[in-house]
C-alpha positions as CSV (number, residue, x, y, z in Angstrom):
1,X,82.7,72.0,117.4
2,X,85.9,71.3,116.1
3,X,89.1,71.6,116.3
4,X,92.7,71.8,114.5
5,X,95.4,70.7,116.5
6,X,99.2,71.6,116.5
7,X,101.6,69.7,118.2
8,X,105.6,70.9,119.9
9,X,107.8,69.7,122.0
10,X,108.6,72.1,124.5
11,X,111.1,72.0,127.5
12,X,110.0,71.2,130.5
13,X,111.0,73.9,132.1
14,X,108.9,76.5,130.2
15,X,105.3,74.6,130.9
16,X,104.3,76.7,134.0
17,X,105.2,80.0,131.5
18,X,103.0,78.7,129.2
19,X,100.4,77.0,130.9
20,X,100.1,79.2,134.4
21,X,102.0,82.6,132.7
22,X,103.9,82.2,136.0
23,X,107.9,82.5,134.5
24,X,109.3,81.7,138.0
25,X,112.6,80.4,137.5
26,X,113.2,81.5,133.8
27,X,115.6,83.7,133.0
28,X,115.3,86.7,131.2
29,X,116.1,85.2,127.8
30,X,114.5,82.5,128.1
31,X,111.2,84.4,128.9
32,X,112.0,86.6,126.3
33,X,112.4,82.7,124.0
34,X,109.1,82.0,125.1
35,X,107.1,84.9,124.1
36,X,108.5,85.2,121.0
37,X,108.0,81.6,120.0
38,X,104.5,81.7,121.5
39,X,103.8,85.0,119.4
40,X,104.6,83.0,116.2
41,X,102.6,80.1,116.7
42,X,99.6,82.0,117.1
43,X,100.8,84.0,114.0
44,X,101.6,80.9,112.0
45,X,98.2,79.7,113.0
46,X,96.5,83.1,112.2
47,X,93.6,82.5,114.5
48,X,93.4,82.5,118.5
49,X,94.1,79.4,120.5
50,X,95.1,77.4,123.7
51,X,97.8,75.8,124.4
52,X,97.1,72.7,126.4
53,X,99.8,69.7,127.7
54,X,99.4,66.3,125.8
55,X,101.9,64.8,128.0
56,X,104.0,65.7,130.3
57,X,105.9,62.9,131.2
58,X,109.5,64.4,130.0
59,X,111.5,62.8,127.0
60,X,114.8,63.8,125.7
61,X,114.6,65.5,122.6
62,X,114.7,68.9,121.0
63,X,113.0,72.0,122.2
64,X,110.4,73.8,119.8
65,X,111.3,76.9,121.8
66,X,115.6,76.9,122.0
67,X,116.1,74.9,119.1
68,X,118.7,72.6,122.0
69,X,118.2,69.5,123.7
70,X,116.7,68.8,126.6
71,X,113.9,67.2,128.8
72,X,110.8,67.8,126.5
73,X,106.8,67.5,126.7
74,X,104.4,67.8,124.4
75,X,101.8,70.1,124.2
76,X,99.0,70.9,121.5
77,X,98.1,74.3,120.7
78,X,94.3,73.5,119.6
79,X,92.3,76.1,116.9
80,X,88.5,76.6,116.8
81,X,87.9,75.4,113.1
């Protein structure tokens, strides 16, 4: 089986949204951010997928998700191919 991987940067903050679906702690916007994001990746990618964390040791960078800066992980949203 293979696989076509897809790799963001994505604040820290949003990894148990994405990864648990448990928002705790986001705001409305920002869940609203995330959804809407997530929704286009899977769109871009026009098939079903996971999202899974690469690493998660956090790096200052820009977020995927907000477009700003802030602590970052990366995370792979993997494709059946």
């Amino acid at each position: 089986m293979k696989f076509e991987e897809y790799e963001y940067q994505i604040g820290e903050h949003f990894l148990s949204a994405l990864i648990d679906a448990d928002a705790t702690g986001l705001s409305d916007e920002e869940e609203a951010e995330l959804d809407d994001w997530e929704h286009s990746v899977r769109e871009e990618h026009g098939a079903e997928g996971s999202f899974i964390v690469q690493d998660d040791d956090t790096d200052y960078g820009t977020c995927d998700i907000t477009g700003m800066g802030s602590d970052v992980c990366r995370v792979v949203y993997m494709v059946q191919s």
